[in-house]
Biopython code that builds the backbone (N, CA, C, O; Angstrom):
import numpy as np
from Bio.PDB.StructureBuilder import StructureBuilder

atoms = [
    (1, "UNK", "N", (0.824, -1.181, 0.000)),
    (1, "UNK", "CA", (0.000, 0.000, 0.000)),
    (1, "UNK", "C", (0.869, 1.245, 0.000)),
    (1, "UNK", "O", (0.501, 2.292, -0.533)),
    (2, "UNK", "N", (2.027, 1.098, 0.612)),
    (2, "UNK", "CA", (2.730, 2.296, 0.711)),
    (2, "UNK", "C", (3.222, 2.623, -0.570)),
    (2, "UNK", "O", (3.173, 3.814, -0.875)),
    (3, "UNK", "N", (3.650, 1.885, -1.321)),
    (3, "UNK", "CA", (3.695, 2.314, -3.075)),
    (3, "UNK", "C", (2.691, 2.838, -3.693)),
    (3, "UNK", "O", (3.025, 3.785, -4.406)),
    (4, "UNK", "N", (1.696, 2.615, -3.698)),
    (4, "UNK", "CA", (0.570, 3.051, -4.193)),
    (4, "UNK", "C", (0.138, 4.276, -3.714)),
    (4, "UNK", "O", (-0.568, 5.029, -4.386)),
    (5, "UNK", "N", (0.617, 4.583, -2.308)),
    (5, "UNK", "CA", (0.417, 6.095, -1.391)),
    (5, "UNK", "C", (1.767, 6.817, -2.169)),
    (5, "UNK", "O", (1.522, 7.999, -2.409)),
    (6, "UNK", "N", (2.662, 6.537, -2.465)),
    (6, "UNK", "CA", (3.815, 7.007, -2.642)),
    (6, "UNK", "C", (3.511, 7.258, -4.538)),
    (6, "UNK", "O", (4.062, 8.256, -5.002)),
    (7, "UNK", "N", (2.925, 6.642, -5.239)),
    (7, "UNK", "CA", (2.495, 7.018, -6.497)),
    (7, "UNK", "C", (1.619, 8.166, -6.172)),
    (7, "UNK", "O", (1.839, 9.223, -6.764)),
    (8, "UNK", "N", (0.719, 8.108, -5.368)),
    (8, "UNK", "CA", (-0.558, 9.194, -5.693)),
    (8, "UNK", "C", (0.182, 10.510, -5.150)),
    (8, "UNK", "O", (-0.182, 11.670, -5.340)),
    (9, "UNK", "N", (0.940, 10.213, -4.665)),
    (9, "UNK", "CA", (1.510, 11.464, -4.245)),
    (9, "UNK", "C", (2.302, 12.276, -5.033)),
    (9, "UNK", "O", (2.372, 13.495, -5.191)),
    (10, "UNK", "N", (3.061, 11.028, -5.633)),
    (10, "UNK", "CA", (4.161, 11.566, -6.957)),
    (10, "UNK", "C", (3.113, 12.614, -8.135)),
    (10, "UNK", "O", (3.437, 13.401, -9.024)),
    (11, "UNK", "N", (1.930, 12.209, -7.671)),
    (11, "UNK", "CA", (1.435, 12.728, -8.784)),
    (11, "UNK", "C", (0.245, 14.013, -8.287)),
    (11, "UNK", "O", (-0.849, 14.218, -8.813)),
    (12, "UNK", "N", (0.691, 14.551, -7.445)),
    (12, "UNK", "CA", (0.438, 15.570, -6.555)),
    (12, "UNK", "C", (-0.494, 16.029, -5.883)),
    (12, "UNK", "O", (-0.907, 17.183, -5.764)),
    (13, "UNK", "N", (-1.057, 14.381, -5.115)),
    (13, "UNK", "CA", (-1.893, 14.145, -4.127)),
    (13, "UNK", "C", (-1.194, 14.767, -2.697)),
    (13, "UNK", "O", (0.035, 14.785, -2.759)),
    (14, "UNK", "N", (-1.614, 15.139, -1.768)),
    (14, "UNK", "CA", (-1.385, 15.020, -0.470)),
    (14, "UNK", "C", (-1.256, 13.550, 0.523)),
    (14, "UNK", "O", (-2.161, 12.876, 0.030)),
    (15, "UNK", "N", (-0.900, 13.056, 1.164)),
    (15, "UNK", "CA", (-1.148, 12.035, 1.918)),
    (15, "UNK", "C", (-2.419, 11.419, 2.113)),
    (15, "UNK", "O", (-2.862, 10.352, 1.689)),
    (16, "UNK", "N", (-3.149, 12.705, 3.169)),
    (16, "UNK", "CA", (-4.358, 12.559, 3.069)),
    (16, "UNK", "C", (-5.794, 11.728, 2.175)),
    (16, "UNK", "O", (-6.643, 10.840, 2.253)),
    (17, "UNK", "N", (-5.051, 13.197, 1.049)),
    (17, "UNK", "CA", (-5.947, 12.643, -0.291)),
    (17, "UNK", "C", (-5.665, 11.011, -0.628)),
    (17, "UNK", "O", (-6.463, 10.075, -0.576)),
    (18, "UNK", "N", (-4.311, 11.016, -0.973)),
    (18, "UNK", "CA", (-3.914, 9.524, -1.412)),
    (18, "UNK", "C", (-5.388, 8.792, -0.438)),
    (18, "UNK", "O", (-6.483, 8.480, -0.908)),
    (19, "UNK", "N", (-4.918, 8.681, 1.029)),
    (19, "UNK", "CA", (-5.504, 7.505, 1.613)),
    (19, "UNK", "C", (-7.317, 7.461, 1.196)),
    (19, "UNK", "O", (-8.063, 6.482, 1.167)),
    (20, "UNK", "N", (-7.596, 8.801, 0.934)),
    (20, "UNK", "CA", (-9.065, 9.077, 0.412)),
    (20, "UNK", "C", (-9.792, 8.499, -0.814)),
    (20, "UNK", "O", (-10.913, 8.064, -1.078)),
    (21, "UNK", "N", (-8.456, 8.731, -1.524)),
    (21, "UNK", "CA", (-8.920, 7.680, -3.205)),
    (21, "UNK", "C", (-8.882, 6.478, -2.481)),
    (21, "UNK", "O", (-9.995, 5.955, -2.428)),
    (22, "UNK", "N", (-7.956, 5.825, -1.878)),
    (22, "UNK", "CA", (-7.699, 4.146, -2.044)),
    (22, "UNK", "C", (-9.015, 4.023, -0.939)),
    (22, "UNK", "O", (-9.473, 2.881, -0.900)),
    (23, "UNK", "N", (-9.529, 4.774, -0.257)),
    (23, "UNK", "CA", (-10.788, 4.328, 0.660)),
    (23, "UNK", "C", (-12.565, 4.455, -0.499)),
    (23, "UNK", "O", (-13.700, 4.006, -0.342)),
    (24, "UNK", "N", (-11.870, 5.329, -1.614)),
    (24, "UNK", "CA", (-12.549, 5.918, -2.467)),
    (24, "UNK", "C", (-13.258, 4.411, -3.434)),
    (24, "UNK", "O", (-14.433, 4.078, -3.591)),
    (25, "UNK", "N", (-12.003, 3.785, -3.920)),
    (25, "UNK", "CA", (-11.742, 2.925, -4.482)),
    (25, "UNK", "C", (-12.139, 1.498, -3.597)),
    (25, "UNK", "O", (-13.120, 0.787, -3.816)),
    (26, "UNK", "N", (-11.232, 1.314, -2.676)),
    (26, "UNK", "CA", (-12.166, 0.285, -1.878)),
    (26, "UNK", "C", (-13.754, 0.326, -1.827)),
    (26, "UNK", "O", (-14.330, -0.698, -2.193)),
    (27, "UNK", "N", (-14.501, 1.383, -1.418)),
    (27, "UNK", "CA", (-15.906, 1.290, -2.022)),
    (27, "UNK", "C", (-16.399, 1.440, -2.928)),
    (27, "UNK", "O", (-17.629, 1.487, -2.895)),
    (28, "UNK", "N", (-15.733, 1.585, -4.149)),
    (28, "UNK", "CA", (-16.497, 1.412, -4.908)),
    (28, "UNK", "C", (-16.169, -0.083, -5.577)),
    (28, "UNK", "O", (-16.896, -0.495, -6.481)),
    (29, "UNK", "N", (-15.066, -0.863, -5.105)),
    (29, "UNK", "CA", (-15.011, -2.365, -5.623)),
    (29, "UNK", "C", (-15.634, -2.625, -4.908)),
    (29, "UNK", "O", (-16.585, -2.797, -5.670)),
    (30, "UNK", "N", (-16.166, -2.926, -3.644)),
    (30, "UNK", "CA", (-17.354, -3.698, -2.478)),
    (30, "UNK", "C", (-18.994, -3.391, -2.936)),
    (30, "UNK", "O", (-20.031, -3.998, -2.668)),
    (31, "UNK", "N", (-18.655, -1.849, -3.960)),
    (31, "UNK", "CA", (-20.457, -2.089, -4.408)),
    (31, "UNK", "C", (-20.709, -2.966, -5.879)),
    (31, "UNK", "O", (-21.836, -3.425, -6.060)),
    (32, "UNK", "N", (-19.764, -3.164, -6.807)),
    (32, "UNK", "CA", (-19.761, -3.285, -7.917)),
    (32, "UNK", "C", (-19.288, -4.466, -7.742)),
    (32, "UNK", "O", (-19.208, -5.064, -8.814)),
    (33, "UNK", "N", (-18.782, -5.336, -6.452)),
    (33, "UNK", "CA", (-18.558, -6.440, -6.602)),
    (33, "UNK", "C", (-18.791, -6.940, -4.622)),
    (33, "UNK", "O", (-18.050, -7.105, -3.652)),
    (34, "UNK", "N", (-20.354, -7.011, -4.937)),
    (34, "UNK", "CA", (-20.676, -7.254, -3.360)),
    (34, "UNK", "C", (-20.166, -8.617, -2.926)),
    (34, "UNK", "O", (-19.920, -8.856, -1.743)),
    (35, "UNK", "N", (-19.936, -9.928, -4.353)),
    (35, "UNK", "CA", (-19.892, -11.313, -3.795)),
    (35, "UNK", "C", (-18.122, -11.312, -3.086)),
    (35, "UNK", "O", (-17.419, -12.244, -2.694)),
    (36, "UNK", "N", (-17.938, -10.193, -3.144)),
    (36, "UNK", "CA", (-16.266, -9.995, -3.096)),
    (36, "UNK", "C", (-15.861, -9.229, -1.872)),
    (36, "UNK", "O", (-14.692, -9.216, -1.485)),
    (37, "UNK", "N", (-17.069, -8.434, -1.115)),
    (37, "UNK", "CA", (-16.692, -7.865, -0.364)),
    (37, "UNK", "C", (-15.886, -8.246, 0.657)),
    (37, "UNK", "O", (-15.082, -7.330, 0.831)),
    (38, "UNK", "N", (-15.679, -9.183, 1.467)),
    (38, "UNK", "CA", (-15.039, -9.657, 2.675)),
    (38, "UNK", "C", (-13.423, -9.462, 2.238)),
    (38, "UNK", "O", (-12.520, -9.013, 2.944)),
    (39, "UNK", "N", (-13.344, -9.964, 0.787)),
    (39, "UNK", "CA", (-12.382, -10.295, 0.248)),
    (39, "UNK", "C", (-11.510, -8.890, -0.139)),
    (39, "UNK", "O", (-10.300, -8.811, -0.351)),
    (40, "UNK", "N", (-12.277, -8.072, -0.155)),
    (40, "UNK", "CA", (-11.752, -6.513, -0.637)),
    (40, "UNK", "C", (-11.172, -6.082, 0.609)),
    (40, "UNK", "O", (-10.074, -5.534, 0.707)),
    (41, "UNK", "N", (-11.959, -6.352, 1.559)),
    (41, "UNK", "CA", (-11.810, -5.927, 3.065)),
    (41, "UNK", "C", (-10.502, -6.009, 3.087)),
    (41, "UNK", "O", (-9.629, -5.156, 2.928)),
    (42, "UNK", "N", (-10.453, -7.605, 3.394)),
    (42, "UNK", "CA", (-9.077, -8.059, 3.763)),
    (42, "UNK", "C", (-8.025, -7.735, 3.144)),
    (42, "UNK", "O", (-6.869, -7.938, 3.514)),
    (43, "UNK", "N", (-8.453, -7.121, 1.994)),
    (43, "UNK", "CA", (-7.287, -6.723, 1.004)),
    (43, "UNK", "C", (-6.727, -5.264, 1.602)),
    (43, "UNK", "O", (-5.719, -5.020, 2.264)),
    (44, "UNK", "N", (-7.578, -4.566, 1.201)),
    (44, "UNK", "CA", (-7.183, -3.067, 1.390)),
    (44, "UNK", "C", (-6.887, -3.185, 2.919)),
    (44, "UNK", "O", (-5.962, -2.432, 3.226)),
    (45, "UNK", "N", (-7.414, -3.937, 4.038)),
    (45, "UNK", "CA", (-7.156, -3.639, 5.317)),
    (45, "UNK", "C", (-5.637, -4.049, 5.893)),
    (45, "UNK", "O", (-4.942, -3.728, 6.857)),
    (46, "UNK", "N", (-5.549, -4.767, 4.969)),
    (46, "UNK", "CA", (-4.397, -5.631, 5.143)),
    (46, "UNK", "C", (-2.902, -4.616, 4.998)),
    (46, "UNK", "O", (-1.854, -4.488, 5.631)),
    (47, "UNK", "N", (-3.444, -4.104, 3.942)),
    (47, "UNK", "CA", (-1.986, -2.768, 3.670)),
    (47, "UNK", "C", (-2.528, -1.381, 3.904)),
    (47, "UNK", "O", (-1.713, -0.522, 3.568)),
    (48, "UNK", "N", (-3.691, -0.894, 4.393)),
    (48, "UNK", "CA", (-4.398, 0.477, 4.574)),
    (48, "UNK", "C", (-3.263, 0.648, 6.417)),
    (48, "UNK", "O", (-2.871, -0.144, 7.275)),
    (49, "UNK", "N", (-3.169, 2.209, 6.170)),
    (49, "UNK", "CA", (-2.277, 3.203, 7.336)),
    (49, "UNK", "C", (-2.950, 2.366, 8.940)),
    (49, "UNK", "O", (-4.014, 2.030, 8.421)),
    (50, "UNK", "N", (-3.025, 2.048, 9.814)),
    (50, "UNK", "CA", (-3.538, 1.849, 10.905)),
    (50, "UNK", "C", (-3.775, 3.268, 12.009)),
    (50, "UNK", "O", (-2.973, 4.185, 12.189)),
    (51, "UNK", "N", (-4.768, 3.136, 12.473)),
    (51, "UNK", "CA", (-5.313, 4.246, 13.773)),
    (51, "UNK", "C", (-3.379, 4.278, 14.457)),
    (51, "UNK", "O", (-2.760, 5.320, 14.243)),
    (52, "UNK", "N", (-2.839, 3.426, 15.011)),
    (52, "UNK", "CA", (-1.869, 3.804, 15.601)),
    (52, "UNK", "C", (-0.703, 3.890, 15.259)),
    (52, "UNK", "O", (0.284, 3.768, 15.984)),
    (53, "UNK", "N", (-0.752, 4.176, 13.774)),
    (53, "UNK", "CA", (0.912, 4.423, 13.085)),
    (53, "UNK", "C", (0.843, 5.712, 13.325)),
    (53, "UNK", "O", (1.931, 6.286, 13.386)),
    (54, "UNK", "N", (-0.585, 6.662, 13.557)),
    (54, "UNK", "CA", (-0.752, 8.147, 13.773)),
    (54, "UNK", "C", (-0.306, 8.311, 14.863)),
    (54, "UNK", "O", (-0.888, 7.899, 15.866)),
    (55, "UNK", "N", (1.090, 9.101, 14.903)),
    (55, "UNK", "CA", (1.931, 9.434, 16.112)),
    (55, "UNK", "C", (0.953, 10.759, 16.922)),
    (55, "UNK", "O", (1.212, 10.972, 18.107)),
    (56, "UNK", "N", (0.002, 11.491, 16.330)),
    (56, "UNK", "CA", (-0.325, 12.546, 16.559)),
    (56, "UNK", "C", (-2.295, 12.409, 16.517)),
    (56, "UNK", "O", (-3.096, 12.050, 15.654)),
    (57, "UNK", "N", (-2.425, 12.951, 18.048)),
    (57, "UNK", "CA", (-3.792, 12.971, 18.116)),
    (57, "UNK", "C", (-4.654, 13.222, 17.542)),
    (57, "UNK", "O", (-5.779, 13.075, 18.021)),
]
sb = StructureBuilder()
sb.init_structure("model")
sb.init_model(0)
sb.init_chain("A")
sb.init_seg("    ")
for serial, (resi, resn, name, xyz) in enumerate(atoms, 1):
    if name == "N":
        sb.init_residue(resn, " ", resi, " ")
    sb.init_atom(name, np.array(xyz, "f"), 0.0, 1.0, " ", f" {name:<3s}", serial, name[0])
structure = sb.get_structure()
């Protein structure tokens, strides 16, 4: 995931934004492919930023 944060950025996303498309994108593969959802989950959750890599409140 961090490549993919590190592309959107190259291409003059903010951090932020980056994580916004790929949350953007995760829903819209879970509506367009509901028999898949669990499976998307685990995907994107698997490499998505975690609540406590945020050093800052």
């Amino acid at each position: 995931m961090k490549e993919l944060i590190d592309r959107l950025k190259a291409e003059g996303l903010t951090e932020q934004q980056a994580y916004k498309a790929i949350e953007i994108i995760k829903n819209f593969a879970r509506e367009k492919f509901p028999l898949f959802g669990g499976a998307i989950d685990k995907l994107f959750d698997k490499y998505s930023k975690k609540d406590e890599d945020d050093f800052m409140p």
